[in-house]
N, C-alpha and C positions, 0 to 999 in steps of 0.2 A: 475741954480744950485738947487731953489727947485723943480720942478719939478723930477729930479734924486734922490732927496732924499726922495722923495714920492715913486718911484717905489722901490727905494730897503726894505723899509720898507713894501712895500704890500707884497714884493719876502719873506722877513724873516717870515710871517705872515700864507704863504698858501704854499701848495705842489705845484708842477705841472701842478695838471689839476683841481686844485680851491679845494681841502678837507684841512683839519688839516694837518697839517709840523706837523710829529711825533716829529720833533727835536724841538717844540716851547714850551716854559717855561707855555705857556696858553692852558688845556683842553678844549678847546669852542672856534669856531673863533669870530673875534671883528667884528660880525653882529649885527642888532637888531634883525632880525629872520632865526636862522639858520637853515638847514637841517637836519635833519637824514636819511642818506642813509646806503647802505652797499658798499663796494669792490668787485668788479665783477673782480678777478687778472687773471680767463680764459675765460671772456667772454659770460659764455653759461645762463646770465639771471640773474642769481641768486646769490646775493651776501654770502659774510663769516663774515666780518669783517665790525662792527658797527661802521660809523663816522659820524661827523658832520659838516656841511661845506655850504660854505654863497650862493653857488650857484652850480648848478648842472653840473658833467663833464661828462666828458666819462670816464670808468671804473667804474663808477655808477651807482646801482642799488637801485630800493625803494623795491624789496623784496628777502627776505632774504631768512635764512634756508640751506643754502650750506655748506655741511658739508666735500668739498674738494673743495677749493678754485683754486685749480692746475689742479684741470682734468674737461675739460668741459663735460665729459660723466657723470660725478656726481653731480646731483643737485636734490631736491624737484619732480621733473615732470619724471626724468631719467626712462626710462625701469628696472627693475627688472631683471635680471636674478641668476640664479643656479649657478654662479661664486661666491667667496666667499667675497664679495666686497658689502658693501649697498650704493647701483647705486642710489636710490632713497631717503634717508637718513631720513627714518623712524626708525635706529636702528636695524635692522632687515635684517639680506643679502639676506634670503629667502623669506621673507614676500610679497606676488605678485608678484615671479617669472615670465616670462612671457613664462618660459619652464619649467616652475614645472609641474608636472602629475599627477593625481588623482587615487591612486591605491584603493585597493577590501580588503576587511575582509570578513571571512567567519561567519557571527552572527549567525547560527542556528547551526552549527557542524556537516553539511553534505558532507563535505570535498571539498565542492563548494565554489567561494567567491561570493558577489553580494551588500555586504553593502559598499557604499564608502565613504571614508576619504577625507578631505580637501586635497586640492593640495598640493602636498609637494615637495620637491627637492630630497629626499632621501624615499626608499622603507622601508615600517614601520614595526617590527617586524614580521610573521604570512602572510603578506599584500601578495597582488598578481597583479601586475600590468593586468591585465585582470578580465571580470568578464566573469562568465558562469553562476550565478546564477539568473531567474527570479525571484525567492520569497523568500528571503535570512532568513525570519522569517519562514519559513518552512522546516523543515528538510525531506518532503519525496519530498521534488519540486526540483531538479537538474537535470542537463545532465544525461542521464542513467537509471533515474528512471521510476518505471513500472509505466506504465499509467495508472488509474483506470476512470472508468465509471462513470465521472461526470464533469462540465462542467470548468475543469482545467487542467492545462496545466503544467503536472506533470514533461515530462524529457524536459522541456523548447525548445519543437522545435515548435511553434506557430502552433502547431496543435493537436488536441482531442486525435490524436492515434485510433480512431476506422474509420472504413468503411461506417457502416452504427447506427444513432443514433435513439431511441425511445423513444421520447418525447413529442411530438405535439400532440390535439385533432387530430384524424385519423389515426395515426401511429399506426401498427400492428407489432407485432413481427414477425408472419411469415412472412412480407413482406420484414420487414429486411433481415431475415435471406436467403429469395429466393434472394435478391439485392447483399448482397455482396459477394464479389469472394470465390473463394478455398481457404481455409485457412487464412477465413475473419476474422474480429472480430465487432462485435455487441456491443452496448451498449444501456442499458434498464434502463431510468433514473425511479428517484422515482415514484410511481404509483402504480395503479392496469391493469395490462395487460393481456388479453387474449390469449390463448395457445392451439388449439388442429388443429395440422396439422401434415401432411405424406408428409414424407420426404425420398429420393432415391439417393445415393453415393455423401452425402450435407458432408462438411469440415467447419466448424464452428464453432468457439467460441463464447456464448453471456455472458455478465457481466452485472450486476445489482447492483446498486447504495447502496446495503450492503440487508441484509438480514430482517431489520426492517422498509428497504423504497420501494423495489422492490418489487411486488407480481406477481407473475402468474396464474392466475386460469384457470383450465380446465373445459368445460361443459361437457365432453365426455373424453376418453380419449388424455392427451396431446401433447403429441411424438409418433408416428410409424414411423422406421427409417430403414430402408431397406439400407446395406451398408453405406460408409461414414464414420465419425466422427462428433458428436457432444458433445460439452460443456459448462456447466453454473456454472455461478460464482456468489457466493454471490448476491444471489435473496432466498425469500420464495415462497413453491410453495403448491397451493391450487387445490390438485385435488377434481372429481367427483365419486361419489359413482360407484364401476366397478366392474366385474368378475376379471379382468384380465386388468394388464399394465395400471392402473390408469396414471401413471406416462409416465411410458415409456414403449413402446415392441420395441424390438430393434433385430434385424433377421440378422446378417453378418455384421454387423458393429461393432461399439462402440460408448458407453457413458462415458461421463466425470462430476463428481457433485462436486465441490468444492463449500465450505465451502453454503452448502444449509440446512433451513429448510423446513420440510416437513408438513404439518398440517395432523389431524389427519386421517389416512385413514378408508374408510368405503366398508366393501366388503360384497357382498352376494351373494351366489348361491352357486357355485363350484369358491371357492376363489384360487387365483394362482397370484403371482408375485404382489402385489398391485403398489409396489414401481417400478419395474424392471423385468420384464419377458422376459427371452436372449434366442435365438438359433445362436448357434457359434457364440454368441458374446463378445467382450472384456468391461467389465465393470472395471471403475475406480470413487473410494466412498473417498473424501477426507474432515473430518470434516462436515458429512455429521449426522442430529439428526430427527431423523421420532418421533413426538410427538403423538403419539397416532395410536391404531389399534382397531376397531370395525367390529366384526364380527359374530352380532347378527344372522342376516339370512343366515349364512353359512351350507351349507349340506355336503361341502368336500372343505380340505382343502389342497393343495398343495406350500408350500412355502407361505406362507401369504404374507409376504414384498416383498424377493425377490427368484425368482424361474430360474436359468440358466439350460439349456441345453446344454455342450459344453461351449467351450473356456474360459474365466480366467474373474479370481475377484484379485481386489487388493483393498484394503479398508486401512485407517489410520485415523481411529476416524471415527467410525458408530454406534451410540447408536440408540436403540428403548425402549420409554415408555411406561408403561402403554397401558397395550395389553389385549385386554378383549376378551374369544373367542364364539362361539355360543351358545345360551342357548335356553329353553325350552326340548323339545323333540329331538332337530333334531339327526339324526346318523352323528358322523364325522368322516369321516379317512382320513387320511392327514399326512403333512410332516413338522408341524410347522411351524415357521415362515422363516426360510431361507431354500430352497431345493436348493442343487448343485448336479446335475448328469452328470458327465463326465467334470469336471474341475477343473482346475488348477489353483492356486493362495494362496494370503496370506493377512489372515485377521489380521490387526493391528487395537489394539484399539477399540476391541466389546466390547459393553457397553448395557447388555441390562435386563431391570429391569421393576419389577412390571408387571408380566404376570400375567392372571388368565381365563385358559384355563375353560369352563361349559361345557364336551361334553355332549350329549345324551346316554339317556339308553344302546341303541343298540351297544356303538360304543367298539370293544373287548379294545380298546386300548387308549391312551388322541394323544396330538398331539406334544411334548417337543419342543424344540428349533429351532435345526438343524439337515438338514437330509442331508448324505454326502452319496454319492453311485456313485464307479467308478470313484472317485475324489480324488487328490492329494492337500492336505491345506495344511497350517500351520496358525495356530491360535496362537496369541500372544499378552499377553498386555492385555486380556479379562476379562469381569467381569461381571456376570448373578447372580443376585440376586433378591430375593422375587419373582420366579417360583413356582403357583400354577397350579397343574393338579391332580385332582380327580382320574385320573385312578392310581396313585402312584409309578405304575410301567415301565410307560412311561419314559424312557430316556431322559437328554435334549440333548444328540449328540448323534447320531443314525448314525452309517458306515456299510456299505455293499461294501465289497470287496475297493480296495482304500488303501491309506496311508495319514493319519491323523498326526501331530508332534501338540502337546499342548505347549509351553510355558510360563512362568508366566500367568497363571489361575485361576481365585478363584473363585468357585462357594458356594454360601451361601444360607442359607433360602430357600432350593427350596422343595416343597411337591411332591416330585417325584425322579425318580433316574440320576443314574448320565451319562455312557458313557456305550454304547451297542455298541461290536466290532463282526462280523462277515464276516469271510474270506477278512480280508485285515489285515493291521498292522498300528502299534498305535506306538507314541513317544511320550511321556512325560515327561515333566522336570519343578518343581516348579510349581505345579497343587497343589489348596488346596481346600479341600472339609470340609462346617462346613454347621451344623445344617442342613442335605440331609437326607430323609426320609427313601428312598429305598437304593438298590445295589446304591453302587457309581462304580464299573466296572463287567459287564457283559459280558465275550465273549465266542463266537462260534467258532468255529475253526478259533481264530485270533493269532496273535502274537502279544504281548502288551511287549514295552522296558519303563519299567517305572524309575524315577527318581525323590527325593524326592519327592511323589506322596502320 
């Protein structure tokens, strides 16, 4: 009999599987050292529910944190996922998704993304589950973008974008330029490089690492280009003292000068084309600045800078400085500084200033600007200031037979005259002439349509 009355007294005392009887009048079982465990009510480890109990069962757990006692797929250790549920019971339903995605911001505002966000579950304002950007702190580095000559990797396809590169002790430009294909392109990293080769139906573009790192210098003349195309980009170029085509002679083909300076040219004898001397050739001048013309030992002068025979100019931003012409005794006769005979084209953005022509005793005539014969221009955007020529009555555009068009013009300060028209015709509109010594329009049996002029 007591035996019986001992077991039901242990039955009122404890659950089932040995914890706290919820239904007992006593918080703490009548051990000397109880337990704390937790309620494991699915199983998967980790308990919810904190008791205390004289000896350990099953449905017991010594670590907690289970913040769904019901579902054994949620506990402490759980996978994360993008379900809107905290599987792992940090508070958090997304927090170490184990299918979240790391999507793209575009941080420089070149319409590329490439900087990435923490993984998230959801696509973030702007964001772009893809990247295309390699250098997302650069805004000229994206898909698409033009490559430039230097040693990055601009429309992000893991490659230079050039053919052939110029940058090692031994590296020649013409070597380049004979290496790569038809319609290559070149690149001519920072340096001083050497230039004087003949070249025959060559298709070429070379690029130079900007205008203040790339140099060119010639010992002779630099270019002779018999058919083809050639073109340089953003390089300085350092010719040698010439008669003729310091730069370039160019015979049935074409030249291309983007964004190039030129140092200052030095010409003597019978001076002609310093910059550019063309037969049927197509010349294209873009942001192209000739810093200087010397031409102390000049005895004739035909086109100083540039002198075409045949086919086309197009120019948009060509300025010449400081232009000093032959002094002492010598006789000069000559065509100034640009001669075109028999071409066709349009000059944007002529910029040219501070001349000071010194001819000889002898010479009936000075030498002005531009000599247009047989040629179809248009001049536009231009502006010739501070022209000095002693003969006074020297023109600085000088046409013989041709059709000339001026627009927006202003010629200033010049000690000589203005526009000598003979047997061709003239178009002008927005042409302004201030502080011109001589005639500002001369013609010979021309036809001149003038407008505010």
């Amino acid at each position: 009999m007591s035996r019986l009355l001992l077991v039901l007294v242990l039955a009122a005392c404890t659950g089932p599987d040995g914890g706290v009887d919820s239904d007992s009048d006593s918080d703490s079982p009548d051990c000397a050292d109880p337990l704390t465990l937790w309620v494991d009510a699915d199983r998967d480890g980790f308990g919810g529910e904190e008791v205390e109990v004289c000896t350990r069962t099953s449905g017991l757990t010594d670590v907690s944190g289970d913040c769904d006692d019901d579902d054994p797929g949620t506990h402490p250790e759980a996978p994360e996922t993008c379900e809107p549920l905290d599987r792992d019971c940090d508070g958090d339903p997304f927090a170490g998704a184990s299918d979240a995605f790391v999507s793209f911001i575009d941080a420089d505002g070149d319409g590329h993304a490439g900087t990435p966000l923490d993984p998230a579950c959801e696509l973030a304002a702007g964001a772009s589950r893809t990247r295309d950007d390699c250098d997302d702190e650069d805004p000229a580095v994206h898909p698409g973008a033009v490559e430039l000559c230097d040693l990055i990797d601009q429309d992000c396809d893991r490659k230079l974008g050039f053919d052939e590169m110029v940058g090692l002790p031994g590296d020649t430009v013409d070597a380049a330029i004979r290496a790569a294909p038809e319609g290559g392109r070149v690149c001519v990293l920072a340096g001083t490089w050497e230039l004087s080769s003949t070249f025959s139906d060559t298709f070429v573009s070379v690029y130079g690492e900007g205008r203040d790192k790339t140099v060119l210098v010639g010992d002779e003349r630099m270019l002779d280009l018999t058919g083809g195309h050639l073109a340089f980009h953003d390089v300085r170029l350092d010719p040698a003292e010439a008669e003729q085509g310091a730069v370039a002679r160019v015979v049935g083909g074409s030249l291309g000068l983007y964004r190039v300076d030129v140092d200052v040219l030095v010409g003597s004898g019978s001076v002609s084309g310093l910059l550019v001397h063309g037969e049927q050739a197509d010349i294209l001048l873009e942001d192209v600045h000739v810093e200087g013309l010397r031409m102390d030992e000049a005895h004739i002068v035909d086109g100083a800078v540039l002198q075409l025979l045949g086919g086309t100019l197009q120019t948009d931003g060509f300025s010449i400085h400081d232009a000093t012409g032959p002094t002492g005794g010598y006789s000069v006769l000559g065509s100034g500084l640009i001669d075109l005979d028999g071409v066709a084209g349009t000059l944007a953005g002529l910029d040219i200033q501070d001349v000071s022509f010194r001819v000889g005793p002898r010479t009936p005539g000075g030498l002005g600007v531009m000599h247009l014969d047989r040629s179809d221009v248009e001049i536009r955007d231009a502006t010739l200031s501070n022209i000095w020529d002693p003969a006074r009555r020297t023109p600085m555009f000088r046409q013989r037979w041709g059709h000339t068009m001026l627009e927006r013009v202003r010629v200033e300060d010049v000690h000589g005259s203005g526009f000598a028209l003979s047997w061709g015709s003239l178009e002008a509109s927005e042409v302004t002439w201030e502080r011109v010594e001589g005639m500002v329009l001369y013609a010979y049996d021309g036809d001149a349509q003038l407008s505010q002029w």
